[in-house]
Structure formats: structure tokens, C-alpha cells
C-alpha positions in Angstrom: -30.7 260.3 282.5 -33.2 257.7 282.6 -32.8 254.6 284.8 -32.4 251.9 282.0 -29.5 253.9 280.6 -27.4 253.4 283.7 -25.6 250.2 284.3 -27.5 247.7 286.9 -26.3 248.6 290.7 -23.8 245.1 290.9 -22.7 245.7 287.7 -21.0 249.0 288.8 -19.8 247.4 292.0 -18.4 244.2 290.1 -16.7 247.0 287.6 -15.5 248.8 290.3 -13.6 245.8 292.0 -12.0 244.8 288.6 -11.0 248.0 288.1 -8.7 247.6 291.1 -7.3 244.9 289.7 -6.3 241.9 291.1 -8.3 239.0 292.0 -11.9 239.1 294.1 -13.2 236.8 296.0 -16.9 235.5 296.2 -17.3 237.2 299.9 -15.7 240.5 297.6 -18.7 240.2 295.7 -21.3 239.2 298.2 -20.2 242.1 300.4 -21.1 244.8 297.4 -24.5 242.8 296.9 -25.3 243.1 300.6 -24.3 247.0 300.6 -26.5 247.3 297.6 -29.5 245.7 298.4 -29.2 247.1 302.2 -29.1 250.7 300.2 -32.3 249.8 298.3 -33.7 248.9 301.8 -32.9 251.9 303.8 -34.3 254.0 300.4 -37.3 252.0 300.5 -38.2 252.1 304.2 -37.0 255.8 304.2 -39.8 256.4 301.1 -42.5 254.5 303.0 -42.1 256.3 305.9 -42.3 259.5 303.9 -45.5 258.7 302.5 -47.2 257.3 305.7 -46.5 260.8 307.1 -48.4 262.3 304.1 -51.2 259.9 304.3 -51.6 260.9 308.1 -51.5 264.8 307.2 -54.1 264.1 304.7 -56.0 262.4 306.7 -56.1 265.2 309.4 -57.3 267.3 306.8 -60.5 265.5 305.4 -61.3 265.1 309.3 -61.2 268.9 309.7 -62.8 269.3 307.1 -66.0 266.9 308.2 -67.9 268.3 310.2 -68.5 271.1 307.5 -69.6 269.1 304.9 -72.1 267.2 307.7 -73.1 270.3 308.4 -73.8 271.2 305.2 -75.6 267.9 304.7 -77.6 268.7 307.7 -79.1 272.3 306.4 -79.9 270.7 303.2 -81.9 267.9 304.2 -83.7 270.3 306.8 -84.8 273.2 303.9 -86.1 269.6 301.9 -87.8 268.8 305.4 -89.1 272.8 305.1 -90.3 272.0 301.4 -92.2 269.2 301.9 -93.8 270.4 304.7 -97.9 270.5 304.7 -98.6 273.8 303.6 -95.3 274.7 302.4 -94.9 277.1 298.9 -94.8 275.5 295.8 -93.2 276.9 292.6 -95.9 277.2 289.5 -94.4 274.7 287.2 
């Protein structure tokens, strides 16, 4: 089910209420806005808290992986250095 097919959050609540019949006060109402947008909240905060911990553990692993790659950088630039060199080999073209 896709989110625009289900009724809006304080529509359900306001249905809910009248389907206890009787009539609801404005504080009725307020009271199931503020649980609602208090749920959205706690979702929301719970979500970004979620994805800073998978930010950090990313994070963590491009800086283990660092040092390889400078590494890596380093050898290259040094077998240029090598090429370049005064008397160094040259490939026939």
C-alpha cells in the first residue's frame, strides 16, 4: 500500500474519536494532533540517528582505507620519478 492511499494521520485520529460517538472537544482534537506530530518526531529523530551512525561507519572505512591508496599514490609517483630519471630506459616508440 502506497502512502497516498492511506487516509492523512488526523484524519484517522478525528475518525477514530467520532467513531466513539459522542461529542469532542477542541483539547480532544489537539491532544491526537500532538500524539501525531510527537510520533513523526520520535520517527524522525530515531531515522537521523540511524543514519549518522552509518555515516560515521563509513567514514571509518574510507579512513582505513587511506593510507593504502597514499601508498599507492606514493609508488606511483616514485616509478614516474624512476622514468624520468637521467639515463633512465626509454621504450622505442
Amino acid at each position: 500500500m502506497h502512502a497516498f492511499d492511506q487516509a492523512h494521520p488526523l484524519q484517522r485520529a478525528l475518525d477514530e474519536l467520532s467513531a466513539l460517538g459522542g461529542d469532542h472537544d477542541r483539547e480532544s482534537i489537539d491532544d491526537a494532533r500532538y500524539q501525531e506530530g510527537t510520533g513523526r518526531l520520535e520517527k524522525a529523530l530515531t531515522a537521523a540517528g540511524d543514519r549518522r551512525s552509518a555515516i560515521a561507519d563509513e567514514v571509518a572505512a574510507h579512513d582505513r582505507e587511506l593510507p593504502g591508496r597514499f601508498a599507492a599514490i606514493d609508488q606511483a609517483l616514485a616509478l614516474l620519478d624512476s622514468a624520468a630519471a637521467p639515463g633512465a630506459r626509454r621504450i622505442a616508440s
